[in-house]
N, C-alpha and C positions, 0 to 999 in steps of 0.2 A: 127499074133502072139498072143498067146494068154497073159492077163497082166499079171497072175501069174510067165510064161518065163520071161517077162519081168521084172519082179521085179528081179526073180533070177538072171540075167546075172547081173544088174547093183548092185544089193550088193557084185557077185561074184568081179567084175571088181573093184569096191573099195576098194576092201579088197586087191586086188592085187595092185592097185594103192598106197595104202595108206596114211597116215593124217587123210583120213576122219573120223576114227573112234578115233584117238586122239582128233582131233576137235572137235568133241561131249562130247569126254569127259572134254576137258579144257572149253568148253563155259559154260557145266552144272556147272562144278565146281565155275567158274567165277558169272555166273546167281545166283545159291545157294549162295554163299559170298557176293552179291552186294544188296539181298536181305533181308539180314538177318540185324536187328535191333541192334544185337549187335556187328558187323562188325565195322571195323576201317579203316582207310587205308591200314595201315602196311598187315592186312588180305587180303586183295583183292590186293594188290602187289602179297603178296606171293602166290596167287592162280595164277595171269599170270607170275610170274617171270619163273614156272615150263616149260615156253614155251620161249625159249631163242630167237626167232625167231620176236612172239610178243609182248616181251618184249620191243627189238631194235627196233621195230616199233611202237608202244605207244609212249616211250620216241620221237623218231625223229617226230609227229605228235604234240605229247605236245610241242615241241618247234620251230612247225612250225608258220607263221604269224595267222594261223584262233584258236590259242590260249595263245603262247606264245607273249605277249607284251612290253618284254624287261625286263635289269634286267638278272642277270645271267642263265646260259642255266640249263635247269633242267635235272640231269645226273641220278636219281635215280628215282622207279617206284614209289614207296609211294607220292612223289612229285608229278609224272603226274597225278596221282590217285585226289589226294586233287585237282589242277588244273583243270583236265577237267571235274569232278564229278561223283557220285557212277553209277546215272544211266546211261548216255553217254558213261561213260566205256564198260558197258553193250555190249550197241549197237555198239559201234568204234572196241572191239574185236570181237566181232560177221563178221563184215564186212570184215575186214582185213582176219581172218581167212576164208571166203568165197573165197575172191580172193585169195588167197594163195594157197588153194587147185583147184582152176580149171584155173588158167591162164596162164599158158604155155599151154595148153593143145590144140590142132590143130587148129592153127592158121587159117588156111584155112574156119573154119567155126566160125570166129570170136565170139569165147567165149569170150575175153574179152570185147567185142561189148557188150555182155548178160549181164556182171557181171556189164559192165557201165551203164545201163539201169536199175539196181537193184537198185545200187549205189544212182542211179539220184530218181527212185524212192521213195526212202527210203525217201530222203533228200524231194523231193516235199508234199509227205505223212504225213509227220512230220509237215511240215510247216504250211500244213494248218490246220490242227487240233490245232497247237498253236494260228494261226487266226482264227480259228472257234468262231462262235457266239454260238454254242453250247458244252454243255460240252465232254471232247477229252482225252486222255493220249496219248502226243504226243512220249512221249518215246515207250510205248507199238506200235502206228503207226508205225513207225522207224522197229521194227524189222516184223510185220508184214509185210510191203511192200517190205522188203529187202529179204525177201526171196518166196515173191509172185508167182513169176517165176523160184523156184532150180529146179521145175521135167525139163524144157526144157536145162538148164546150165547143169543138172546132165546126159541125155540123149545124149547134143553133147559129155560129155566128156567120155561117158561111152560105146557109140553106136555110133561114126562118121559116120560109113557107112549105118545104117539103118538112121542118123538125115542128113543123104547127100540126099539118094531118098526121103525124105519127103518133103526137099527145093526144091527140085527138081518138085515136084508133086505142092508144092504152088507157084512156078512161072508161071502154067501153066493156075494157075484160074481157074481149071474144079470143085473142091472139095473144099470146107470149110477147114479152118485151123485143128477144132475140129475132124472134119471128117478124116480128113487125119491121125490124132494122134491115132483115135480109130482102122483104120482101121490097124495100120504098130504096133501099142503097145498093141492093148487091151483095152486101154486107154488113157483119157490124162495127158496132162502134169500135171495139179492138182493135178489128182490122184496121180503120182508120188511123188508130193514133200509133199503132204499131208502123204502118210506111210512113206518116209524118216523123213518128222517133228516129226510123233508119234516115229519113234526107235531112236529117238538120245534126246527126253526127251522133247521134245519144249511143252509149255501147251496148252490147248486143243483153247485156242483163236487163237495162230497162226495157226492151223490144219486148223480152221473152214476159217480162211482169205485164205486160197488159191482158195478157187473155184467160180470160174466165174461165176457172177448172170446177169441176162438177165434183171433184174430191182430192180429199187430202195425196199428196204424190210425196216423197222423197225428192230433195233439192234443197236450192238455194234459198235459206229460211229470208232473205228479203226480197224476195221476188213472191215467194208463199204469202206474210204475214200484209203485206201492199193489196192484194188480192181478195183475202178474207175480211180484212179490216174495213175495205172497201163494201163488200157484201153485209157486213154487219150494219156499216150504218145507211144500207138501203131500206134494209127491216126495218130500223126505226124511222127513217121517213116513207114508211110503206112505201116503198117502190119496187117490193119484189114480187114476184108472179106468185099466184095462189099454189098450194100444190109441190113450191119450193122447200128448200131448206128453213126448218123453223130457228127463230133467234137461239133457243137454247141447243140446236146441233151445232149454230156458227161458234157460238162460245165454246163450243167442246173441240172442234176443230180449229177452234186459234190455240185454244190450251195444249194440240194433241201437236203443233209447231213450235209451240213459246214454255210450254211445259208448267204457265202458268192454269191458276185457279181461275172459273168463272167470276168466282165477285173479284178477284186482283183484276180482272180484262174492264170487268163493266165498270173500276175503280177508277182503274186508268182511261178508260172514255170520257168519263166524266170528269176528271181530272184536265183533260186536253180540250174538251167542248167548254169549260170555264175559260183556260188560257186563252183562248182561240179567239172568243166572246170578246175580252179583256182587250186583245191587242189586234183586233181585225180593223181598226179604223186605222191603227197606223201602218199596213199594209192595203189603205184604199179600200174595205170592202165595211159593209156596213152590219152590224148585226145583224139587223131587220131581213136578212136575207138566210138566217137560218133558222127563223120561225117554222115551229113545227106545232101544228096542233096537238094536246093530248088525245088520242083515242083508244081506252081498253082494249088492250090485244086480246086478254084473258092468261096471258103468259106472264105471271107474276113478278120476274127479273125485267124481263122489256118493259111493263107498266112501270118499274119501282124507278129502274134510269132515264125513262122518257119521262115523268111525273119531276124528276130533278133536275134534265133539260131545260122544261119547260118552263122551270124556277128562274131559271139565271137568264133565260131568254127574254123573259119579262122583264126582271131587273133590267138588264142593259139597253132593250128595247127603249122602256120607260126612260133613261136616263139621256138617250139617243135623240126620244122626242126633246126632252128640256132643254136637250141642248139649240135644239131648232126653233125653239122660239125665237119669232122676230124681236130683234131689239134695235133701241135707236144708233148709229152709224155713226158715233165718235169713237176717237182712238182711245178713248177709253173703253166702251163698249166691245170693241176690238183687239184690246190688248193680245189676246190668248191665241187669235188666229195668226200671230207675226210670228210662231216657233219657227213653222214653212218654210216662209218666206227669208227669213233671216238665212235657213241654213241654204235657201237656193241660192242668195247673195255671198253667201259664205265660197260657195262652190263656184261661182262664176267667177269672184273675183281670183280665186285659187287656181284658174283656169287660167286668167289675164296674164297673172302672174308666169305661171306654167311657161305658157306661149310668147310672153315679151312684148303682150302691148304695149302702147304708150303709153307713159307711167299718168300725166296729166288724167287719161282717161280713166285707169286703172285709181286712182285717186277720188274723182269724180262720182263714180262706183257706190266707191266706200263710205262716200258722206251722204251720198241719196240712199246709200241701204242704213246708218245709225237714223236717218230722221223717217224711214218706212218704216221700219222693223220696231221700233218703240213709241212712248210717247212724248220723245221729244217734239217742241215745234219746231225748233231752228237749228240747224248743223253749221257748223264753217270751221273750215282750214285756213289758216294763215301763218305765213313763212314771214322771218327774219331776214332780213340780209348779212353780209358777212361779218360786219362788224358786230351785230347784234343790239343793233338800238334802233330799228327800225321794224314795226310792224305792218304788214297789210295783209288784207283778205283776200283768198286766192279762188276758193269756193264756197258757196253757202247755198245750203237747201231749209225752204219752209216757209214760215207764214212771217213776216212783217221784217224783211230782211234789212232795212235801210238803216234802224237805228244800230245793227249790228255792223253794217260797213261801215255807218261812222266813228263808231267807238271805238273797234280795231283796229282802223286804218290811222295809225299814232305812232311817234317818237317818243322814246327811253326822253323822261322832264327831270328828274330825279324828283317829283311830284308821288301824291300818294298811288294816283293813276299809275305808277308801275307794278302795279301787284304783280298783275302778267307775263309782264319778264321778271320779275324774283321768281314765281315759279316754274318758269321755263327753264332759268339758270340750276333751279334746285333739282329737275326733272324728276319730279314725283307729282304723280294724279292727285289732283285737287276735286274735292266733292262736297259741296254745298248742296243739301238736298233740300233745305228749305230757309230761306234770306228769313224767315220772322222769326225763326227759333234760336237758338245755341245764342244766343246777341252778336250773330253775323252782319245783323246792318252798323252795329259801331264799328264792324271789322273790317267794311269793305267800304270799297273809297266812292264817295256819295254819286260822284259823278255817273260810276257805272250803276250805282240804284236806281237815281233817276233818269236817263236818259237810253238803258238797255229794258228795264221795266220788265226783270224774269223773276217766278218765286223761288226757283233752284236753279245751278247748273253745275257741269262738270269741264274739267279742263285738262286734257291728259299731253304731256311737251313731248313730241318727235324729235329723237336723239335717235342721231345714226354717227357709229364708229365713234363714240364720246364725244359730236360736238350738237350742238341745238338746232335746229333747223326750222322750227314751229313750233306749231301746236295745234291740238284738235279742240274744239269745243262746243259745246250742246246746253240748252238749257227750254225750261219749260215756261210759258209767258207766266206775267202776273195774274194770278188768279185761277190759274189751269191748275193747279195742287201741285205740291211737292215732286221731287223727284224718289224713285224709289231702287231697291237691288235690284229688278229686273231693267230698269233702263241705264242705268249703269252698268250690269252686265252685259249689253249688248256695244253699249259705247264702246265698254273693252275691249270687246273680241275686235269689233270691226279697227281701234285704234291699235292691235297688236300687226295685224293686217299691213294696217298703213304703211308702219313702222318695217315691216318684210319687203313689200314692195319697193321702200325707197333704199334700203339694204341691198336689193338685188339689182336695182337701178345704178 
């Protein structure tokens, strides 16, 4: 085939496919904003918030363990922004948005295997240019090696059946890898990701990182260390041609760029192959996709870091299946998968807001995201009138909502039944996590025991500009167990929410 074909099928096929030409446009726009000196947060929020998708995936990254440290969850992007830094954003959307666009995409010839190997790349790339003894921008390493390899990721997802005979042809060891690409594309894979870099705006330093040099050159040590680091961890998943450069030349040739030692380079691999392991599900990609079998090279450094690979691939793998085991389909069984989900409602409603929808709906939102996102059963909001002696329900979400409309919907008796307005008037969160302990049934006025029938709930008053205007409230039925700090930390978020919307309203 000749490359020019080539080129055209795989621009046709993305265009058909789609994202990818969104993705170019949201990373330039992002890159332009992170670059720019007069930039702020708030700015480079608002350039990824345009992408709702990773948005919710920023924020669930920023509040994973390899940034967030504890200390309330960070639910808005400005936040993640200041947190994880201008130029890390950079790179962290650049990624995400990589995998995003090609990992569903045929299974069969494990692309997400590709995109893990980028991933990892990226991550080992960076590392050492931060230990380099000579000077490095390990940020600019980062995106260079991350997309070292897009012509062969953009090729399984764009040409399966032509990048099927090509594996095909490299199991069989007649043909060089390079050879094989020139003879089925025109070219290779360089070629490839090298004219995709140039039309989607990358600068001309990423262009020049994609192509395979046969030996150490003089240049720009991030465009060199992207390259090698790359070639090193082919060796370890055998994927380099017989006859090639053996692992202990790559290691001498990262050292004779980075001025490091062999075991500081294999240190730092395996340092990054752990991380990577660690945090690859919360950038969507799965361990199980960097399984490498052990095979005796007979090269005693390759054996000794592929043998401690291998360690931690197990672990995680192992840990990956547990987690797949089927389980029964209550929201308690569930709990753990509502992080997601919370921070996608987190961002939509942050969105509402943004844009000025209609606050009822914008509202509405917020009470079906406290009763998905936890284990709550029952959510409801209910406003005051202006005098403040009149309660009713305005919205409610979940299971057995009628004894909740009736309860609520009440007049200030100066009976015990006002608990609800004492605490609204006091506007301070009310947390009853469990009605049989602390002796909160002598505390609490019989009527709401008997006729709302919850083992816990929470009740947090909406005050806007110092006057009352509601309140928010959640609880969990009788016999469903207690309530606990995770569903109360979600109530809060979503009732701080509330509280900004009617603010902005």
């Amino acid at each position: 085939m000749k490359f020019s074909d080539t080129l055209r099928i795989i621009y046709e096929k993305l265009d058909k496919l789609g994202d990818l030409p969104v993705f170019s446009a949201t990373i330039n726009r992002i890159q332009q904003v992170s670059s720019s000196e007069e930039s702020d947060a708030m700015a480079l929020a608002m350039a990824i918030m345009k992408d709702a998708n990773l948005s919710a995936k920023i924020l669930k990254i920023a509040n994973s363990s390899s940034y967030h440290r504890g200390g309330p969850a960070i639910t808005v992007v400005s936040r993640a922004v200041v947190l994880i830094g201008f130029k890390k954003i950079k790179n962290l959307c650049l990624t995400l948005k990589l995998i995003e666009g090609f990992h569903q995409s045929h299974p069969d010839l494990n692309v997400p295997g590709l995109l893990m190997r980028s991933f990892l790349n990226a991550n080992i790339a960076s590392d050492l240019s931060m230990r380099s003894r000579h000077y490095g921008d390990a940020e600019e390493t980062y995106i260079n090696a991350l997309l070292f390899g897009l012509g062969e990721i953009v090729v399984a997802h764009t040409m399966p059946n032509v990048y099927r005979k090509m594996l095909t042809e490299r199991r069989k060891g007649m043909h060089r890898w390079q050879k094989i690409q020139k003879a089925m594309l025109g070219g290779t894979f360089s070629d490839i990701g090298q004219d995709l870099a140039r039309s989607w705006g990358h600068p001309p330093q990423v262009v020049q990182a994609m192509v395979h040099k046969d030996e150490v050159t003089e240049g720009n040590q991030a465009i060199q260390i992207a390259g090698l680091s790359y070639e090193l961890l082919e060796q370890l998943y055998g994927l380099d041609d017989p006859g090639e450069h053996s692992f202990s030349e790559s290691l001498e040739d990262l050292g004779t760029v980075t001025g490091l030692s062999p075991e500081e380079i294999s240190e730092s691999a395996l340092r990054c192959y752990q991380r990577v392991s660690h945090t690859a599900t919360d950038y969507g990609l799965s361990c199980g996709s960097m399984v490498r079998n052990f095979v005796p090279s007979g090269d005693d450094a390759k054996d000794e870091l592929m043998r401690q690979m291998a360690f931690i691939t197990a672990q995680n793998t192992d840990a990956e299946r547990e987690a797949d085991v089927p389980v029964r389909e209550t929201k308690e069984a569930s709990r753990y998968s509502h992080a997601e989900q919370q921070l996608d409602y987190l961002h939509q409603v942050t969105e509402m807001i943004n844009q000025g929808e209609a606050l009822p709906q914008i509202l509405k939102t917020i009470v079906t995201a406290m009763e998905k996102c936890s284990r709550l059963d029952r959510v409801h909001l209910s406003l005051v009138n202006r005098v403040g002696d009149q309660l009713q329900v305005k919205i409610a979400e979940g299971e057995a909502l009628d004894p909740i409309q009736s309860y609520f919907t009440r007049r200030k008796d100066g009976s015990r039944n006002d608990m609800f307005f004492h605490v609204m008037a006091r506007g301070a969160t009310l947390l009853v996590s469990d009605l049989d302990e602390n002796g909160w049934l002598e505390r609490i006025p019989q009527d709401f025991v008997r006729e709302v029938a919850c083992q816990g709930f929470v009740v947090a008053p909406i005050v806007v500009k110092d006057r009352v205007i509601g309140m928010l409230y959640g609880d969990r039925l009788k016999g469903h167990g207690p309530l606990d700090e995770e569903d109360f930390k979600v109530f809060s978020q979503f009732a701080s929410q509330a509280r900004l919307a009617l603010l902005n309203a």
